[in-house]
DSSP file (Angstrom, degrees, kcal/mol; ACC not computed):
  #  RESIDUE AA STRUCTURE BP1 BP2  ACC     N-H-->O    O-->H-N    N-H-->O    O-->H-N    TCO  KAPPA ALPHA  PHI   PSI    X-CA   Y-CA   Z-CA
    1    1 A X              0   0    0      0, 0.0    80,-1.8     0, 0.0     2,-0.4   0.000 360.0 360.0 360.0 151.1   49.9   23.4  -16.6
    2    2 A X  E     -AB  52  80A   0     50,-1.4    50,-2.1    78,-0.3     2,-0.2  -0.970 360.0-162.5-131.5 131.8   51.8   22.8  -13.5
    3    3 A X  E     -AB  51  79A   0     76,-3.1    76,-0.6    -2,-0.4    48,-0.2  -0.673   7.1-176.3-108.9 171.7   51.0   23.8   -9.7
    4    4 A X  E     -A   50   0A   0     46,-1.2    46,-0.7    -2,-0.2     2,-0.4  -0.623   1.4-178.2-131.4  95.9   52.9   24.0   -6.6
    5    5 A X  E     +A   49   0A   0     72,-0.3    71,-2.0    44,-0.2     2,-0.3  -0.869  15.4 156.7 -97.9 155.2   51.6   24.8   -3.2
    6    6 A X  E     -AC  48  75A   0     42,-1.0    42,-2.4    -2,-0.4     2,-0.4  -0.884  28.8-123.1-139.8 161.4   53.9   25.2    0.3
    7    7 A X  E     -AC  47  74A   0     67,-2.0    67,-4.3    -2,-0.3     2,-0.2  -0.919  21.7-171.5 -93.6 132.1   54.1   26.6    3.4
    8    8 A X  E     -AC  46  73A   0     38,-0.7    38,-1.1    -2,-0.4    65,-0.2  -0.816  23.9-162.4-130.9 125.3   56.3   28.5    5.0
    9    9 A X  E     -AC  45  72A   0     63,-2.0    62,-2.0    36,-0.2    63,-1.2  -0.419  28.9-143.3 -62.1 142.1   57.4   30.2    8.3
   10   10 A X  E     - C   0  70A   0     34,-2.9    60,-0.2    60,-0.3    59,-0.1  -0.768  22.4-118.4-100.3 153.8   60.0   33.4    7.8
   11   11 A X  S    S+     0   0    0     58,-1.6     2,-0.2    -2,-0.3    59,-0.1   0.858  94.6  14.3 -65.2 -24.5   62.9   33.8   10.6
   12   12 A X  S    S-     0   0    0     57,-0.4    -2,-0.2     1,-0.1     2,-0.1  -0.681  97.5 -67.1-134.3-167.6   61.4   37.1   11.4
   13   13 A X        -     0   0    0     -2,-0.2     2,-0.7    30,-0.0    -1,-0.1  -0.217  34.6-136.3 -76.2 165.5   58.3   39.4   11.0
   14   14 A X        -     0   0    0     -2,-0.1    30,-0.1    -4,-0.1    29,-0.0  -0.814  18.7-149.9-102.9 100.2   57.4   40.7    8.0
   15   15 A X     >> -     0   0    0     -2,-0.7     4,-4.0     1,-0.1     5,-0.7  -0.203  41.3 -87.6 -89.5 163.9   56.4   44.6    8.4
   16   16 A X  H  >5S+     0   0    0      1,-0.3     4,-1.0     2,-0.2    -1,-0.1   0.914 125.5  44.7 -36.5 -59.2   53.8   46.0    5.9
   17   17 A X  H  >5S+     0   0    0      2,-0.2     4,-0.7     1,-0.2     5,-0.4   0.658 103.8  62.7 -94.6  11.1   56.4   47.0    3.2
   18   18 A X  H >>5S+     0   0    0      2,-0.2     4,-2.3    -3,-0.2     3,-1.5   0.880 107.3  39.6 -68.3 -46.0   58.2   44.0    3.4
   19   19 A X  H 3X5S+     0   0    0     -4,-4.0     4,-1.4     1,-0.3     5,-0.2   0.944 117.3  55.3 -60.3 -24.1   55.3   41.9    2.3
   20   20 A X  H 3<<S+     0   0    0     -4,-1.0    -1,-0.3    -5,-0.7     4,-0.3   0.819 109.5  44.3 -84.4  -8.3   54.6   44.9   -0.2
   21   21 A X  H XX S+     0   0    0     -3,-1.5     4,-4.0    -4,-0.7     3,-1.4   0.741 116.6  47.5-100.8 -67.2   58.2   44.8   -1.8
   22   22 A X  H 3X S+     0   0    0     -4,-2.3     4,-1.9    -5,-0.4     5,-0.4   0.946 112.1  44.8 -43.4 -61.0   58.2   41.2   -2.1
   23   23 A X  H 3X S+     0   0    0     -4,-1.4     4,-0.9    -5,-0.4    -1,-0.3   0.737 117.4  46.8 -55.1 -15.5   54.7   40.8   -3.6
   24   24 A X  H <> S+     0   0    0     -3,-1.4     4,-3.2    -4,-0.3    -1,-0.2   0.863 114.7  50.3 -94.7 -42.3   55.6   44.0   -6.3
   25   25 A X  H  X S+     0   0    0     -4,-4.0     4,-0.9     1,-0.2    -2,-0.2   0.849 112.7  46.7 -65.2 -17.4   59.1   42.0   -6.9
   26   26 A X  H  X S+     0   0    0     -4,-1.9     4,-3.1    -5,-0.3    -1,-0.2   0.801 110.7  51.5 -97.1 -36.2   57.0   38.6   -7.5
   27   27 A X  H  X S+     0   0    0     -4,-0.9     4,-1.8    -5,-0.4    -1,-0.2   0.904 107.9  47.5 -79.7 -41.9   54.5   40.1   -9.9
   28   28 A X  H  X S+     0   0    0     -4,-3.2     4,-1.0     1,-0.2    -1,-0.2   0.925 119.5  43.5 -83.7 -13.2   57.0   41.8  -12.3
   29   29 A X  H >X S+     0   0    0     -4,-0.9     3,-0.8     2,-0.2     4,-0.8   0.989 113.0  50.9 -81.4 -41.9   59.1   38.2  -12.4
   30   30 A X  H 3X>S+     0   0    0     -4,-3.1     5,-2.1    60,-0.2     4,-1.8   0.695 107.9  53.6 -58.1 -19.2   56.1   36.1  -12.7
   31   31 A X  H ><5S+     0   0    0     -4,-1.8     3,-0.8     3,-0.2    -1,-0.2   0.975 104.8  55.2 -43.9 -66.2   54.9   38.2  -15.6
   32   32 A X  H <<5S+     0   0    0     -4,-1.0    -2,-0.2    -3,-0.8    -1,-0.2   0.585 118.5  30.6 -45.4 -48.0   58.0   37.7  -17.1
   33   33 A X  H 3<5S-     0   0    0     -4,-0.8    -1,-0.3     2,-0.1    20,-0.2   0.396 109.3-104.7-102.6 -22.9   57.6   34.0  -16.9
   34   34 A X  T <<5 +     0   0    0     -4,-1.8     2,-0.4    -3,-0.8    19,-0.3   0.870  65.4 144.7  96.8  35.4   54.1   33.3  -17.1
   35   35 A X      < +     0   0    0     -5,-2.1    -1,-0.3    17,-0.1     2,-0.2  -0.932  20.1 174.3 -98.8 133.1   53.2   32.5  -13.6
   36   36 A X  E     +D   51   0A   0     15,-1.6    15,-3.2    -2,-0.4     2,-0.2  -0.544  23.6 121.0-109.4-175.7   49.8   33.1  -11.2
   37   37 A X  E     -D   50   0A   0     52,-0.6    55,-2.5    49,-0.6    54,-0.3  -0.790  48.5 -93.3 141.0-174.6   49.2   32.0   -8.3
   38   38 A X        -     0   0    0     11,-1.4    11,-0.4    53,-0.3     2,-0.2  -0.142  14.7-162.5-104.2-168.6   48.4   33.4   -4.6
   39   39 A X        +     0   0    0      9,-0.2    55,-0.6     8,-0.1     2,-0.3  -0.308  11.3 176.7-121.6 134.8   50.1   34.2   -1.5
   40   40 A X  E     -Ef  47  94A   0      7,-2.1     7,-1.8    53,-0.2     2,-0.2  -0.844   8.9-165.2-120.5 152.3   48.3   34.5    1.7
   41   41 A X  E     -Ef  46  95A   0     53,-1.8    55,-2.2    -2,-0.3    56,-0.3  -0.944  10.5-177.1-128.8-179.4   50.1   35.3    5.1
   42   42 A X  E >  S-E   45   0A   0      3,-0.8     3,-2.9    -2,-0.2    -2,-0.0  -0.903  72.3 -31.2-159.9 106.3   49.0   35.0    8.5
   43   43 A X  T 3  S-     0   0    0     -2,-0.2     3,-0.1     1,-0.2   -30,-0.0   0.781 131.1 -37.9  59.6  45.8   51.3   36.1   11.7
   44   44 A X  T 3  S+     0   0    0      1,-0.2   -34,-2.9   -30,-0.1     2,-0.4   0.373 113.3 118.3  67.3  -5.7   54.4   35.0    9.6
   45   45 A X  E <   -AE   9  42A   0     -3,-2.9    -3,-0.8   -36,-0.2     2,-0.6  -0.831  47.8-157.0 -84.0 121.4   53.2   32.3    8.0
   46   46 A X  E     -AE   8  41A   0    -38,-1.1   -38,-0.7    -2,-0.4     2,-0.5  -0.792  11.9-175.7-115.5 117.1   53.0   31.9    4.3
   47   47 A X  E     -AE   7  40A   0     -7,-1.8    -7,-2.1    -2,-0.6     2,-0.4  -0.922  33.8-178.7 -98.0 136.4   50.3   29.2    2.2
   48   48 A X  E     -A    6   0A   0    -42,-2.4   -42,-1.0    -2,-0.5     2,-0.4  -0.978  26.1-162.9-126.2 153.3   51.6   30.0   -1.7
   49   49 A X  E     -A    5   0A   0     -2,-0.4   -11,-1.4   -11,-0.4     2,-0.3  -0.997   8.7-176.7-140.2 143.9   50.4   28.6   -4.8
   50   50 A X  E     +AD   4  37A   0    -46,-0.7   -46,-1.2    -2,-0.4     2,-0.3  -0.950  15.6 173.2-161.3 111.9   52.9   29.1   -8.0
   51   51 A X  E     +AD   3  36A   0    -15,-3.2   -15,-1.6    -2,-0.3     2,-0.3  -0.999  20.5  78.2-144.9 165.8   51.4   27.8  -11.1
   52   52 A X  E    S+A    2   0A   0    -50,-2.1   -50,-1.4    -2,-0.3     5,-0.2  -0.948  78.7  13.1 147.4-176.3   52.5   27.8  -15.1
   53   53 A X  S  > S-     0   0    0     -2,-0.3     4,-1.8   -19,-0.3     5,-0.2   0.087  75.3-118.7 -32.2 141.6   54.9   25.9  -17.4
   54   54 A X  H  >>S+     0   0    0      2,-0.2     4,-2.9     1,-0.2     5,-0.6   0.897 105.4  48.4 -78.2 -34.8   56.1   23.0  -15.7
   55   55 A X  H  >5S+     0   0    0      1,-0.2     4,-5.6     2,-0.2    -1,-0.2   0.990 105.2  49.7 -74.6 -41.5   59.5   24.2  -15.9
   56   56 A X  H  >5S+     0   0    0      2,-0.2     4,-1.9     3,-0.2    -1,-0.2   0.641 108.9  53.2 -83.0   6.0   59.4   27.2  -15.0
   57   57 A X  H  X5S+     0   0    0     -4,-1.8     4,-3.2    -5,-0.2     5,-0.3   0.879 107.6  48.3 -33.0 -76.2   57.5   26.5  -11.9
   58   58 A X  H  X5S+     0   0    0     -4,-2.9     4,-3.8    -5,-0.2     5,-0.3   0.917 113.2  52.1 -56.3 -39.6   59.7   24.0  -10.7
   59   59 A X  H  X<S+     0   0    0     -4,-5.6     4,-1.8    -5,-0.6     3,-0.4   0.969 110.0  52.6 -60.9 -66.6   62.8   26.8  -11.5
   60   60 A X  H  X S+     0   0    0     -4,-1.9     4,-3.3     1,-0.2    -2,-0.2   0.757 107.0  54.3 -25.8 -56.1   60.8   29.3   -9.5
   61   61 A X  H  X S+     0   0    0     -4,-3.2     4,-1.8     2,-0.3     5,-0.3   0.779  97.7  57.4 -29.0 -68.2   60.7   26.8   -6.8
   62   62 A X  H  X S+     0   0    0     -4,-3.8     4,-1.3    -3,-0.4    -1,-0.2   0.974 108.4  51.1 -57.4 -37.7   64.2   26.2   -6.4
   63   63 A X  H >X S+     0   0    0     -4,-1.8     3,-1.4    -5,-0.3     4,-0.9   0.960 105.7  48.2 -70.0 -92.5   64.6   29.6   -5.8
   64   64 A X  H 3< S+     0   0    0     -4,-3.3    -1,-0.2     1,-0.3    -2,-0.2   0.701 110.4  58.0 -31.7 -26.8   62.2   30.0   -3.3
   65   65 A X  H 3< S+     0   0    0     -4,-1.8    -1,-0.3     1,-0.2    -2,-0.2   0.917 110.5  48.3 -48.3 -63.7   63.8   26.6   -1.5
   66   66 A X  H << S+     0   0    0     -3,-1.4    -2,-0.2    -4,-1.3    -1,-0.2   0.500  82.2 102.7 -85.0 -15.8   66.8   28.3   -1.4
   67   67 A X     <  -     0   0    0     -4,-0.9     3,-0.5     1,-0.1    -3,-0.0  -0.283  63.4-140.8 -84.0 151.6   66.0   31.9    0.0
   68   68 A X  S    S+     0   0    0      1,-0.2   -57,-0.2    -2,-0.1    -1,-0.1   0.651  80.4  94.3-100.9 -18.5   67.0   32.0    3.6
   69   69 A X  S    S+     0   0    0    -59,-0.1   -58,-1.6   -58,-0.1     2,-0.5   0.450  72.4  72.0 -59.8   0.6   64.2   33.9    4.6
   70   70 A X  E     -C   10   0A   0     -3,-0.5   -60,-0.3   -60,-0.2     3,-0.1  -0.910  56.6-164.0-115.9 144.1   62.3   31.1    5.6
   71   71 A X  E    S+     0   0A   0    -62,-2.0     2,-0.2    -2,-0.5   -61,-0.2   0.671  76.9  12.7 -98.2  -7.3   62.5   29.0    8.4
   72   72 A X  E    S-C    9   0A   0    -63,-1.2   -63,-2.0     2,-0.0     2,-0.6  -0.844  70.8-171.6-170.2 122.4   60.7   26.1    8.0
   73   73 A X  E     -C    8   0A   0    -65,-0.2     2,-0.4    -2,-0.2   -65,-0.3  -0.963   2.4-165.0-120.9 121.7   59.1   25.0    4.3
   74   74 A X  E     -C    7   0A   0    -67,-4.3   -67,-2.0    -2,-0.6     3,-0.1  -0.950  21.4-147.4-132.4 141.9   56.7   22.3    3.1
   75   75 A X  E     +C    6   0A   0     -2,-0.4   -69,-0.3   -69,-0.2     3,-0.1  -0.427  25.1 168.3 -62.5 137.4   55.9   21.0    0.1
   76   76 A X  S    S+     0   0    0    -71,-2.0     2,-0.2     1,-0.5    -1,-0.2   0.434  74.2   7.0 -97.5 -75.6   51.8   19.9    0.4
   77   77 A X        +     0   0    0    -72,-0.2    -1,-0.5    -3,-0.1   -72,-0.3  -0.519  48.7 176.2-109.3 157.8   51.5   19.4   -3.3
   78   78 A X        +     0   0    0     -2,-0.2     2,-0.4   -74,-0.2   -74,-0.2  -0.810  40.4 134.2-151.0 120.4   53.5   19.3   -6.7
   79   79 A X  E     -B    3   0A   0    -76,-0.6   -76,-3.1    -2,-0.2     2,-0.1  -0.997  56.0-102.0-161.8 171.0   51.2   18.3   -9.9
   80   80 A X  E     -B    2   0A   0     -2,-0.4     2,-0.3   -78,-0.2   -78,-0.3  -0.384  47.5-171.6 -77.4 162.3   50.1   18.7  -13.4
   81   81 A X        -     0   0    0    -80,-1.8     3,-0.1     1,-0.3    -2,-0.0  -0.728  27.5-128.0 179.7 142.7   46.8   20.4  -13.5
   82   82 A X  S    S+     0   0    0     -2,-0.3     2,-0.4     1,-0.2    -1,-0.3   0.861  85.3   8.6 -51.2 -94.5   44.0   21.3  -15.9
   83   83 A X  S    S-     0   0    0      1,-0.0    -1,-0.2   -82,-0.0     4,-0.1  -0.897  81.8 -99.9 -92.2 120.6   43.4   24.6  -15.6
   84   84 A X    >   -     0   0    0     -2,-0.4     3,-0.9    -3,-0.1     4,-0.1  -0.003  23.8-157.8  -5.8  90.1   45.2   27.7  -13.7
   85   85 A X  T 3  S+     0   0    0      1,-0.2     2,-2.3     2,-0.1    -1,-0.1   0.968  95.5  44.3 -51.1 -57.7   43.0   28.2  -10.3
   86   86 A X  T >  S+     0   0    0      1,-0.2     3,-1.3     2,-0.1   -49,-0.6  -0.206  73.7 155.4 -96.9  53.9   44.7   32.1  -10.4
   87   87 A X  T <   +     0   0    0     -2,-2.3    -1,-0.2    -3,-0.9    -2,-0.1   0.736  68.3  35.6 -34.3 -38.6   44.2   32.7  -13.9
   88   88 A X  T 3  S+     0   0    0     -4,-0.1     2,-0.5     1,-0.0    -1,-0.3   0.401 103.3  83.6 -95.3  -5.3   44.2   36.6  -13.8
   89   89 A X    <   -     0   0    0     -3,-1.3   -52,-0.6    60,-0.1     3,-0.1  -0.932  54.3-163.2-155.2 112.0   46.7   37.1  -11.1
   90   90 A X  S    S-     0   0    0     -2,-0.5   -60,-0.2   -54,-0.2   -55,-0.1   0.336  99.4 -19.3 -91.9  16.7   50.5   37.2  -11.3
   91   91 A X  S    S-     0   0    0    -54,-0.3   -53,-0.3    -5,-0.1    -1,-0.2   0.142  74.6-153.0 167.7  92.3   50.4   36.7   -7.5
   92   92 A X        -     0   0    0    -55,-2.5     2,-0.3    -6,-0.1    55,-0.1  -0.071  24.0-152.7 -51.4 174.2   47.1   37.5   -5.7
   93   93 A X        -     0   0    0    -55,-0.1     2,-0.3    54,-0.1   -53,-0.2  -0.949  17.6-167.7-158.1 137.3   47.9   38.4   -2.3
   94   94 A X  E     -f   40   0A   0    -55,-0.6   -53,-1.8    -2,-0.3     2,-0.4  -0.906  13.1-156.2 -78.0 108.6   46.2   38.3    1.2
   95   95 A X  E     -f   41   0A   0     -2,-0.3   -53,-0.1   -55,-0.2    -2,-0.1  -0.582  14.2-179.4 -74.6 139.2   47.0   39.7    4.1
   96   96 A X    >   +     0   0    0    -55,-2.2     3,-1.9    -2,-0.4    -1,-0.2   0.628  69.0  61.8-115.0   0.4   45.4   37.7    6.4
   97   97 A X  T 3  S+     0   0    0    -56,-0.3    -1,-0.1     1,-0.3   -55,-0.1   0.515 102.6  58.2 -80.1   3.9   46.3   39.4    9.9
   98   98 A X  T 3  S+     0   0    0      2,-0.1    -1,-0.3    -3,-0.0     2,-0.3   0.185  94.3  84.6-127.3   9.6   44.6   42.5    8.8
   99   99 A X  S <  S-     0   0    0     -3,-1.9     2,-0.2    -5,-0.1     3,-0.1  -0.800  73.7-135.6-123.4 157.6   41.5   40.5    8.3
  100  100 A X     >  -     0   0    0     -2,-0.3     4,-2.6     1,-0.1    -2,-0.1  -0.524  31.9-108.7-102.4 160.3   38.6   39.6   11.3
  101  101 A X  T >4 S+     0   0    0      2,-0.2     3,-1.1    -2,-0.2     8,-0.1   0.988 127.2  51.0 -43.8 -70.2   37.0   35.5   11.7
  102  102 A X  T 34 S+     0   0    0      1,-0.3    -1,-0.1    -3,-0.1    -3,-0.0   0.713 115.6  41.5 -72.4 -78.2   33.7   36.9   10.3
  103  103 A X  T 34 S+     0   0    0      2,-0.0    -1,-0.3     0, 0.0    -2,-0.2   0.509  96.7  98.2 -50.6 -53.2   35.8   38.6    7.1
  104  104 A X  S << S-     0   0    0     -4,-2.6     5,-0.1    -3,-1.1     3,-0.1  -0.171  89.6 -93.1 -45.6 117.9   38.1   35.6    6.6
  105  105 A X    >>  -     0   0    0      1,-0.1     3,-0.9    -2,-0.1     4,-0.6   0.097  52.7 -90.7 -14.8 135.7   37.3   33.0    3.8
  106  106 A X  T 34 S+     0   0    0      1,-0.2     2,-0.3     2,-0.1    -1,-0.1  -0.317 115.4   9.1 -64.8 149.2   35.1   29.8    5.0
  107  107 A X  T 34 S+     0   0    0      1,-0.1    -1,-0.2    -3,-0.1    24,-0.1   0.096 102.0 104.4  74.7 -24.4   38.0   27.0    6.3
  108  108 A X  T X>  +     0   0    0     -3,-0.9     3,-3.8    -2,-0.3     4,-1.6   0.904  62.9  62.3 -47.2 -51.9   40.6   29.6    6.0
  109  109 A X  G >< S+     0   0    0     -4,-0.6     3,-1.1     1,-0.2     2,-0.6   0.883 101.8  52.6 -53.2 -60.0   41.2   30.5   10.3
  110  110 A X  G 34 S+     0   0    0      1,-0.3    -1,-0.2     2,-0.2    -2,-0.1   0.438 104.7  60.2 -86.8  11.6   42.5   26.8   11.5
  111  111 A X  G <4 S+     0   0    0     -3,-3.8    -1,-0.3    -2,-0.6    -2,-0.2   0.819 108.3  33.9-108.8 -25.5   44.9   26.8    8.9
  112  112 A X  S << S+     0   0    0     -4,-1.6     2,-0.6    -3,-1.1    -2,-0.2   0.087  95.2  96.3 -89.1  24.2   47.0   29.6    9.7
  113  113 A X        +     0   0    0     -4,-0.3     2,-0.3     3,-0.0    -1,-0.1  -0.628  66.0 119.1 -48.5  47.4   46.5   29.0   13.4
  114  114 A X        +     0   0    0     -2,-0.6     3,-0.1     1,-0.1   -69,-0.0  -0.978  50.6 178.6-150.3 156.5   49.4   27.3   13.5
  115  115 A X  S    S-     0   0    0      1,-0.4     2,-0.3    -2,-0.3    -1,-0.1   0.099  91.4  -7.8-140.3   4.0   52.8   27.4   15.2
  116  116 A X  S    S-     0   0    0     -3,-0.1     2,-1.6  -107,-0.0    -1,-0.4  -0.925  91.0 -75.9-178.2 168.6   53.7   24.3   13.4
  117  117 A X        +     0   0    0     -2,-0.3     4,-0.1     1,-0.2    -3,-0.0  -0.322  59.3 161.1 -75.2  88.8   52.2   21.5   11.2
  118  118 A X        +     0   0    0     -2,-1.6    -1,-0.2     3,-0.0     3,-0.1   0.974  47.3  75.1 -64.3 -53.8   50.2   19.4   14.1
  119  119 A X  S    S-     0   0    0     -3,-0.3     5,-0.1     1,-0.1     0, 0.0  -0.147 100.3 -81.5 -82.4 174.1   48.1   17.7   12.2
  120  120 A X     >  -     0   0    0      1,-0.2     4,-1.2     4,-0.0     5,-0.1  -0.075  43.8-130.1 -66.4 138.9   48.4   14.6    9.9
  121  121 A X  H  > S+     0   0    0      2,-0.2     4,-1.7     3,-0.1    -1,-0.2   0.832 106.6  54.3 -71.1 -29.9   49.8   16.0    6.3
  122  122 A X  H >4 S+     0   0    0      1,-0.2     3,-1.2     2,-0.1    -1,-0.0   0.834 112.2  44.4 -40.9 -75.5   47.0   14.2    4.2
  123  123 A X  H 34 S+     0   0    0      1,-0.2     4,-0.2     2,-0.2    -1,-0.2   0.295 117.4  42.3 -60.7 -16.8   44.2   16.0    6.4
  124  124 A X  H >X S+     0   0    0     -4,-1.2     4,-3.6     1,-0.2     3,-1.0   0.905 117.6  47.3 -69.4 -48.1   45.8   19.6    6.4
  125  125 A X  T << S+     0   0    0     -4,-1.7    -2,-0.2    -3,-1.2    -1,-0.2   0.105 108.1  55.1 -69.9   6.4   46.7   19.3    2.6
  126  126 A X  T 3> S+     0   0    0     -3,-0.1     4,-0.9     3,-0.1    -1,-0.2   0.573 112.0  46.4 -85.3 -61.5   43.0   18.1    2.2
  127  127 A X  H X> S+     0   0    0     -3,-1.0     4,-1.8    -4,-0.2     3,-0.6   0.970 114.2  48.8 -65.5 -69.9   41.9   21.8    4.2
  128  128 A X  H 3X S+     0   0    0     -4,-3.6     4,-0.9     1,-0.2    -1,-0.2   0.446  94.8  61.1 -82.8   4.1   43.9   23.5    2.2
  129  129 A X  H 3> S+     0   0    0      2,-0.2     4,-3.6    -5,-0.1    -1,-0.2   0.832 113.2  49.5 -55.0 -58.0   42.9   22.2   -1.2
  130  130 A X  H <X S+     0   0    0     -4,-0.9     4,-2.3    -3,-0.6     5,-0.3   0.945 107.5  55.1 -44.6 -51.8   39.2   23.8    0.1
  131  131 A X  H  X S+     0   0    0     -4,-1.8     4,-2.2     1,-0.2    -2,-0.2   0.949 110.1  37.7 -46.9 -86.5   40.6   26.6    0.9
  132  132 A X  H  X S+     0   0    0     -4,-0.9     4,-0.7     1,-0.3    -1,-0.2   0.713 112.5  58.1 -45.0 -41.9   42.1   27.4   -2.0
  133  133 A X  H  X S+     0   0    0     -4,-3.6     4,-1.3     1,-0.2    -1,-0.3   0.986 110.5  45.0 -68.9 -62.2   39.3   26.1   -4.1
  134  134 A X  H  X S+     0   0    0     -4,-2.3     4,-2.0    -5,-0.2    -2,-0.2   0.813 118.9  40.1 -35.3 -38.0   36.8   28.5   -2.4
  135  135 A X  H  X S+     0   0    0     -4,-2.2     4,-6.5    -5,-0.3     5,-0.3   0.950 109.2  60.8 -80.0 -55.1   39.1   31.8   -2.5
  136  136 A X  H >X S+     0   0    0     -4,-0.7     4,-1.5     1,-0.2     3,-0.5   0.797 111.3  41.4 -18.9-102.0   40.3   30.8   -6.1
  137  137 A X  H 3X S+     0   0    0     -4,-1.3     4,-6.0    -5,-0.2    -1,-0.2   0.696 109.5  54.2 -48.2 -25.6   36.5   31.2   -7.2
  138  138 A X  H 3X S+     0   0    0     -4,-2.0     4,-0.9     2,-0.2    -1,-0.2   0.973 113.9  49.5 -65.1 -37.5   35.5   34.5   -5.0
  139  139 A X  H X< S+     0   0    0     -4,-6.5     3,-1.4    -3,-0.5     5,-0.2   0.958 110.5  46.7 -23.9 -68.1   38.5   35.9   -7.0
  140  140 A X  H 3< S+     0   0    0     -4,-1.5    -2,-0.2    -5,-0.3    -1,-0.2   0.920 118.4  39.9 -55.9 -52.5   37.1   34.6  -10.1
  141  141 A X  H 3< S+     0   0    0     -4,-6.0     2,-0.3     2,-0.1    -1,-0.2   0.225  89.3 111.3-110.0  46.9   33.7   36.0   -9.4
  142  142 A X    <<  -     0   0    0     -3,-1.4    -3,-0.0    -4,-0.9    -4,-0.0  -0.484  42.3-173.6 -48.8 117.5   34.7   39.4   -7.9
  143  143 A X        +     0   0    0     -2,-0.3     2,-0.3     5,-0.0    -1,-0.1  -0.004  52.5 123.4-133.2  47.3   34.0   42.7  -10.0
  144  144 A X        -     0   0    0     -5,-0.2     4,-0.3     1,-0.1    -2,-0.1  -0.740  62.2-148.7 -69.3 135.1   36.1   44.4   -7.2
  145  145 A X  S    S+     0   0    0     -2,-0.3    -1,-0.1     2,-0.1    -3,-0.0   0.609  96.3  55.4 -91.9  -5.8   38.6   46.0   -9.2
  146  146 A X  S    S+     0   0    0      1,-0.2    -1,-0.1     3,-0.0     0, 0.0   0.724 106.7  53.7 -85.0 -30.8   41.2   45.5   -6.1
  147  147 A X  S    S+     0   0    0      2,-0.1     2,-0.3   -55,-0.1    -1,-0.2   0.739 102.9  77.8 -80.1 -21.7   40.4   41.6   -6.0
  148  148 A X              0   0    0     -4,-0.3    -8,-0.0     1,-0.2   -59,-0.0  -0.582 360.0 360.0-103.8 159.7   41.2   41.3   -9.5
  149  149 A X              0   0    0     -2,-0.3    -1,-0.2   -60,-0.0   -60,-0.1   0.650 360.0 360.0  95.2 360.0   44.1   41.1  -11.4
């Protein structure tokens, strides 16, 4: 198995069905291809995690590189990895603007607070490895039928 995570800013806002067109378009390709993963956004911000067959990751990837809709992208991570965190999920999805502090995942708020990457890349990519490890498992032990799947 192969992961990816990035960030990205879009040039503009995203309204309600944009993010809902995109995520429906992402789920029927990643089906197709065998990819999970997440996307969360936040005020125009996007953390995404794209995992599966190494290649077709990395193809996804290019593509997503290449889309003009973003204005500023960074890689955090690119690696091999044992097991799927978003096994069940051809692209879980959180809105996160729609969500309160209390509501929000522990670690999550001071990473989408951001209007740029301030901090050190280790020490964000550090936070968001937590992150991601913490949401990953409320997924997993969810028997919300909206959380799953």
């Amino acid at each position: 198995m192969f992961q990816i995570v990035y960030l990205s800013s879009g040039l503009r806002e995203f309204r309600e069905t944009d993010l809902q067109e995109m995520l429906e378009d992402s789920r029927r390709r990643n089906e197709l291809r065998a990819i999970t993963g997440a996307l969360f956004h936040r005020e125009g911000h996007f953390l995404q995690v794209i995992e599966g067959a190494e290649s077709e990751v990395r193809q996804l990837y290019r593509s997503i590189c290449a889309d003009r809709r973003h204005r500023i992208l960074q890689t955090l991570w690119v690696e091999q990895i044992a097991d799927r965190s978003y096994p069940d999920w051809t692209m879980a999805f959180s809105d996160l603007d729609r969500m309160d502090g209390r509501s929000m995942p522990d670690g999550f708020e001071p990473l989408m607070n951001r209007r740029g990457l301030t901090e050190h890349i280790e020490d964000y990519t550090a936070k968001v490895r937590t992150f991601l490890q913490i949401d990953a498992a409320r997924r997993a032990s969810s028997s919300d039928p909206l959380t799953r799947g």
